[in-house]
C-alpha positions as CSV (number, residue, x, y, z in Angstrom):
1,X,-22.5,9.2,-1.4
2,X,-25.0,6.7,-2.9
3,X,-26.8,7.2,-6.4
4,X,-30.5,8.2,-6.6
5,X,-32.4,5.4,-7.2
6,X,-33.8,5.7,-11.5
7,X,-37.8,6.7,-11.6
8,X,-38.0,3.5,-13.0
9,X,-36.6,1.4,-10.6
10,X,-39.2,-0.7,-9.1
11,X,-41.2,-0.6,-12.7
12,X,-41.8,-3.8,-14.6
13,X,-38.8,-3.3,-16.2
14,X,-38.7,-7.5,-17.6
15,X,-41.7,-6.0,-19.8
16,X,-39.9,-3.2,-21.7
17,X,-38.1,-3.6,-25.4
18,X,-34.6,-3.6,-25.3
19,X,-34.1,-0.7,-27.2
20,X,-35.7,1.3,-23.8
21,X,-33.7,-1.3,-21.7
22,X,-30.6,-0.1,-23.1
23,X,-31.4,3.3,-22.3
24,X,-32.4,2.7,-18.9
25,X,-29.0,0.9,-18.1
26,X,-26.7,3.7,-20.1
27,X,-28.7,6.5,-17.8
28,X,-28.1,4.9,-14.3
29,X,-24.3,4.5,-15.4
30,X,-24.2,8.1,-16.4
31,X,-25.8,8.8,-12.9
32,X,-23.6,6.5,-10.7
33,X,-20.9,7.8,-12.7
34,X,-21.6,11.4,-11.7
35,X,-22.2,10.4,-8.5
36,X,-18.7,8.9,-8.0
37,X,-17.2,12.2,-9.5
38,X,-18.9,14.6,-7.4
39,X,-18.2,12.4,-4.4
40,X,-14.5,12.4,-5.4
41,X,-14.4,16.0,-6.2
42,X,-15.8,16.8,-2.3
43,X,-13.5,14.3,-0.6
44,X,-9.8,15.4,-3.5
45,X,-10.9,19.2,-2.0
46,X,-11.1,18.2,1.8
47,X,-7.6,16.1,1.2
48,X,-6.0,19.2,-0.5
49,X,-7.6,22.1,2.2
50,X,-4.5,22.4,4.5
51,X,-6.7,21.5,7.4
52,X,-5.9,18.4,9.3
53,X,-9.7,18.0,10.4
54,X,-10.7,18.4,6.7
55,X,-7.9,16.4,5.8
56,X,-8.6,13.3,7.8
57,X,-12.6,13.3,6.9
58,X,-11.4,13.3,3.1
59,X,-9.2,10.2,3.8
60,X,-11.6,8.4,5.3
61,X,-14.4,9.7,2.8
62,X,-12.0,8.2,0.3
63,X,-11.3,4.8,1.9
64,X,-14.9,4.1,2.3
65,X,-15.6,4.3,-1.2
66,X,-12.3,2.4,-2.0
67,X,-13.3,-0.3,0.3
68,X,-16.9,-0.2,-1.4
69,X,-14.8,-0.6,-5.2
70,X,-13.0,-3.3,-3.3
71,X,-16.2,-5.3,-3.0
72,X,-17.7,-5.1,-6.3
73,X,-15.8,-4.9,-9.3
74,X,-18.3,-2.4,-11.4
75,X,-17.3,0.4,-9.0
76,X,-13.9,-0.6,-8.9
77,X,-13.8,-0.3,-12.9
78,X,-15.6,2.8,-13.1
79,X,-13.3,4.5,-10.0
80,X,-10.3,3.4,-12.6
81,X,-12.0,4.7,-15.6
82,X,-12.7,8.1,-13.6
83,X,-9.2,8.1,-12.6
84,X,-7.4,7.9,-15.7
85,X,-10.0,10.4,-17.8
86,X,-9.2,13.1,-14.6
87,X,-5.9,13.5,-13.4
88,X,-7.4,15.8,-10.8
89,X,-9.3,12.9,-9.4
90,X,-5.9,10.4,-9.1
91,X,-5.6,9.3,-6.1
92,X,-2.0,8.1,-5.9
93,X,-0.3,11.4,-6.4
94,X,-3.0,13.2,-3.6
95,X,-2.3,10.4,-1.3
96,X,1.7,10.7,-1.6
97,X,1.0,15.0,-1.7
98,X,-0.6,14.4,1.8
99,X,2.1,12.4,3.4
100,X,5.2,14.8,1.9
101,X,3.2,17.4,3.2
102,X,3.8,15.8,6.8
103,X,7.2,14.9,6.5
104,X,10.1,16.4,8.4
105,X,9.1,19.2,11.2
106,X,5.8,18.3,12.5
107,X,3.2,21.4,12.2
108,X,3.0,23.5,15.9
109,X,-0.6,23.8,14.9
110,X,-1.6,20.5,14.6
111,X,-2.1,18.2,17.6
112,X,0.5,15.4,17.4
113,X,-2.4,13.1,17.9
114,X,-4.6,14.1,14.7
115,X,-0.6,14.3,12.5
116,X,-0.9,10.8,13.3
117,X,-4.4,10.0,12.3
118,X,-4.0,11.9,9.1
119,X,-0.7,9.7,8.2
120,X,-2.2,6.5,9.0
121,X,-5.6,7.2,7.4
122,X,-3.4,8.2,4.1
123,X,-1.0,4.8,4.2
124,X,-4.3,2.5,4.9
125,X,-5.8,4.4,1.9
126,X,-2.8,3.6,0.0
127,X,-2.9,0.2,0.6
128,X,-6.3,0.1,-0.4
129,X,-5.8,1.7,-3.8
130,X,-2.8,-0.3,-4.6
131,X,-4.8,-3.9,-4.0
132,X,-7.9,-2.2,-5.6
133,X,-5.6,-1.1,-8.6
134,X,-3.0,-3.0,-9.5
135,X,-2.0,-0.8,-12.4
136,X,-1.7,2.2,-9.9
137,X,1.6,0.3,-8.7
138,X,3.1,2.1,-11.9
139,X,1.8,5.7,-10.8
140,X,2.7,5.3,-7.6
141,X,6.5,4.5,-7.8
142,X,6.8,7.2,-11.1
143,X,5.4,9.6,-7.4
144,X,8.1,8.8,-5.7
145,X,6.0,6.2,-3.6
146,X,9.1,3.8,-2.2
147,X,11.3,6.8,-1.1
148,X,8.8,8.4,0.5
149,X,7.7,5.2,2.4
150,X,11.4,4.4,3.3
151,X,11.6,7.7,4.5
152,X,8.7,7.1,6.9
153,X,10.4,3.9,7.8
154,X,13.8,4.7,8.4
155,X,12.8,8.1,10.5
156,X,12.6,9.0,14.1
157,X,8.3,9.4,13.4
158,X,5.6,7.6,15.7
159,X,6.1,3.9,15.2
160,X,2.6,3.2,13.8
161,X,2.8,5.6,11.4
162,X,6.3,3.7,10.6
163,X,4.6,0.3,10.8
164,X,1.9,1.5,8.3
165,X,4.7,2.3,5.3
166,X,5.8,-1.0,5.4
167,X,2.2,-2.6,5.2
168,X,1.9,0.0,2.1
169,X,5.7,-0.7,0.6
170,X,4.9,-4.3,0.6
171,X,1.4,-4.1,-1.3
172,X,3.8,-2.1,-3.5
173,X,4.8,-5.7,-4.5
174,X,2.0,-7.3,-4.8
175,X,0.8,-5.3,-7.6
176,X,0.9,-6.7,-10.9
177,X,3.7,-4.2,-11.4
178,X,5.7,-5.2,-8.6
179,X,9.1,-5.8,-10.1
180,X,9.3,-1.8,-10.6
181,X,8.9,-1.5,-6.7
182,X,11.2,-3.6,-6.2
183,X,14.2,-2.2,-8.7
184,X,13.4,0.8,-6.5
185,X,13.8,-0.7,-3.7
186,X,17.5,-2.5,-4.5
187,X,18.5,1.2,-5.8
188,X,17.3,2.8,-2.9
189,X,19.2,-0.1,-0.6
190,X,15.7,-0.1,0.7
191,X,15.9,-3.5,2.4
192,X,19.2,-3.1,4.3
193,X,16.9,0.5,6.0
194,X,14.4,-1.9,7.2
195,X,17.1,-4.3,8.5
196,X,19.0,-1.6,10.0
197,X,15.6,-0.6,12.3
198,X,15.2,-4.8,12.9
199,X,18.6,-5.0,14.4
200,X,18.7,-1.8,16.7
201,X,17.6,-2.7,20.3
202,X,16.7,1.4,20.4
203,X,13.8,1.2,18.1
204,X,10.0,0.0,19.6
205,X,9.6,-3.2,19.5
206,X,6.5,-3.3,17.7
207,X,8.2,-1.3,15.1
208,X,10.9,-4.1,14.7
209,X,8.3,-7.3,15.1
210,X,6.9,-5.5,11.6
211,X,10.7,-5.1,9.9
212,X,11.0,-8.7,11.1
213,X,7.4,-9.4,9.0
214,X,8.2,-7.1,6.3
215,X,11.5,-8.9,5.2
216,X,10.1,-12.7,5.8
217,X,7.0,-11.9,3.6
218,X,9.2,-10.6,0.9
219,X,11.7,-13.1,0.7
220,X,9.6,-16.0,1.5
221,X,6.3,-14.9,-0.6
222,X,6.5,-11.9,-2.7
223,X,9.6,-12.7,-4.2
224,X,10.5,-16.4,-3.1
225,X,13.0,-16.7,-5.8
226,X,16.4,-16.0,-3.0
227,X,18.3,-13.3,-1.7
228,X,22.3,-14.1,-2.3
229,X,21.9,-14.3,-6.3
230,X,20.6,-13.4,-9.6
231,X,18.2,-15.8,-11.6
232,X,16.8,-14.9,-15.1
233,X,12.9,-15.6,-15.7
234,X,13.3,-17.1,-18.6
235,X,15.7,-19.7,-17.8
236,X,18.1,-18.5,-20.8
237,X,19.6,-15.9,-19.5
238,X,17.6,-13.2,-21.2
239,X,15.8,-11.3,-18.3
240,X,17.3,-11.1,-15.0
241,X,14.9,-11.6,-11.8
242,X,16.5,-9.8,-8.9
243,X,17.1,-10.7,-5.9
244,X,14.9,-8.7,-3.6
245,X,17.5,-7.4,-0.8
246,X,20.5,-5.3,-1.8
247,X,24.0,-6.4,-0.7
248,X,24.1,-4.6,2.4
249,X,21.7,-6.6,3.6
250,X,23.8,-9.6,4.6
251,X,26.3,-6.9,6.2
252,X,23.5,-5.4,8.6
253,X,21.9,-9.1,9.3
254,X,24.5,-11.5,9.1
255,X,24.5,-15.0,7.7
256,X,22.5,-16.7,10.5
257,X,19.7,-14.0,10.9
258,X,19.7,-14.1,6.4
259,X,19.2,-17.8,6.8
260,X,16.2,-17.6,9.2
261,X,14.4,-15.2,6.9
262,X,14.8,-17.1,4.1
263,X,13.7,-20.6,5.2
264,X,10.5,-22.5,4.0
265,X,7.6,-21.0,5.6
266,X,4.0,-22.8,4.1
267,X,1.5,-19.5,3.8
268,X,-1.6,-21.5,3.0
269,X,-1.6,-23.1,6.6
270,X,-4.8,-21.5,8.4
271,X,-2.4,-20.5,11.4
272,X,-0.7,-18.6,9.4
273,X,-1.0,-15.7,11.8
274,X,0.2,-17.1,14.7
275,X,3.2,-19.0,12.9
276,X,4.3,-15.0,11.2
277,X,4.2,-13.4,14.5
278,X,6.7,-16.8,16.3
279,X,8.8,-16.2,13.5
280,X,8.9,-12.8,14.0
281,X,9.6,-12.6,17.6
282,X,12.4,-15.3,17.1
283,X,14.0,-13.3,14.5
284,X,13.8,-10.4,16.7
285,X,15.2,-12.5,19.6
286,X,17.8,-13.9,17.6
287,X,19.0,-10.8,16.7
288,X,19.3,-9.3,20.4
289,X,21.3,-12.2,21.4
290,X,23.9,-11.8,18.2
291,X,24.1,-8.5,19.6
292,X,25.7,-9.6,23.1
């Protein structure tokens, strides 16, 4: 939903006194403000109906104007400003509403199809808001975000649905506020789920190509720092820096499968695309053939 242009947007505005420019600029705020909340407002209500068609236009009403904040950092400031003076309009907590909502026993009126849309429209919108703001990294693990994402992950649901929680778990990480996600994680033994799906031959292999992804972007990028010990960030001892897999881990992998994720990969190599995916698929390979 785009603004109304100001009457005096194609006036000579160079020519007017500041006092009147000031004015000018604090009205079209006010009005791209209001804009944003009433565009918010319709998409929060169609998120909320119960409807999966309303549901899934509401999503993607929401991503677009996420993607649009993503792209210019006045919108993105004034969608966090909106955010935190209306608790009604958080997105986080709707987001995380919406996918609860969906867990468990899928709905006999809903077409499995549009369940899936619905989820994957949610975790892509989730992503968005997380890299959009950081700060929302907080909100969303006080909602419950990593178990609920794990949840997806560990289940028996439709593999890109699955696939989409850990591209959402791991922007988790990347937030500013990261280290919360990933004490959540080591409580929740949230690594060792995903390595449990990477090693079973039963699980699509898509689905374990992304565990494989998942677990060599955390160790070797988001949190580089090792997975067999504790270091302390300030190099005195004073505050420990986890190591981002729990201990089960090594249990469920196995030294040799451990070692592969965790050795040097160079992310600022323009291949870096096709490199992820080799690794990937040896990791997955290796893994079969440990299994013999």
């Amino acid at each position: 939903l785009e603004p109304p242009s100001p009457p005096w947007a194609r006036a000579n505005v160079h020519e007017w006194p500041e006092a009147l420019l000031s004015l000018a600029d604090e009205l079209t705020r006010e009005s791209e403000e209001r804009t944003m909340v009433s565009s918010l407002q319709g998409s929060m209500s169609d998120v909320s109906s119960g409807f999966a068609h309303l549901e899934l236009k509401g999503l993607r009403d929401l991503t677009v104007l996420v993607n649009s904040a993503s792209k210019d950092p006045k919108t993105a400031a004034r969608l966090r400003q909106i955010q935190k003076v209306n608790a009604d309009l958080s997105l986080v907590p709707a987001i995380l509403r919406t996918l609860s909502k969906r867990q468990g026993e899928p709905d006999v009126a809903v077409a499995p199809s549009l369940a899936i849309q619905v989820e994957c429209e949610a975790l892509q919108l989730l992503q968005g808001v997380l890299l959009v703001d950081p700060d929302s990294g907080v909100q969303a693990v006080e909602n419950s975000a990593v178990e609920t994402l794990l949840e997806r992950v560990s289940g028996s649901g439709d593999a890109t649905v699955r696939a989409a929680g850990l591209d959402a778990l791991l922007c988790m990480h990347l937030t500013s506020h990261g280290r919360l996600a990933l004490q959540r994680m080591r409580h929740l033994q949230g690594a060792s789920k995903v390595a449990s799906v990477l090693v079973s031959s039963n699980q699509p292999l898509k689905l374990r190509h992304k565990c494989a992804e998942f677990l060599l972007l955390l160790l070797g990028h988001v949190h580089p720092s090792g997975a067999r010990e504790t270091k302390f960030t300030d190099g005195l001892g004073g505050q420990p820096e986890l190591p981002p897999v729990d201990d089960g881990v090594q249990n469920i992998l196995g030294d040799v499968i451990l070692d592969e994720l965790l050795a040097d990969m160079e992310f600022d190599r323009p291949d870096n695309t096709e490199r992820l995916y080799e690794r990937t698929l040896h990791i997955v390979q290796m893994t079969d053939m440990l299994a013999k």
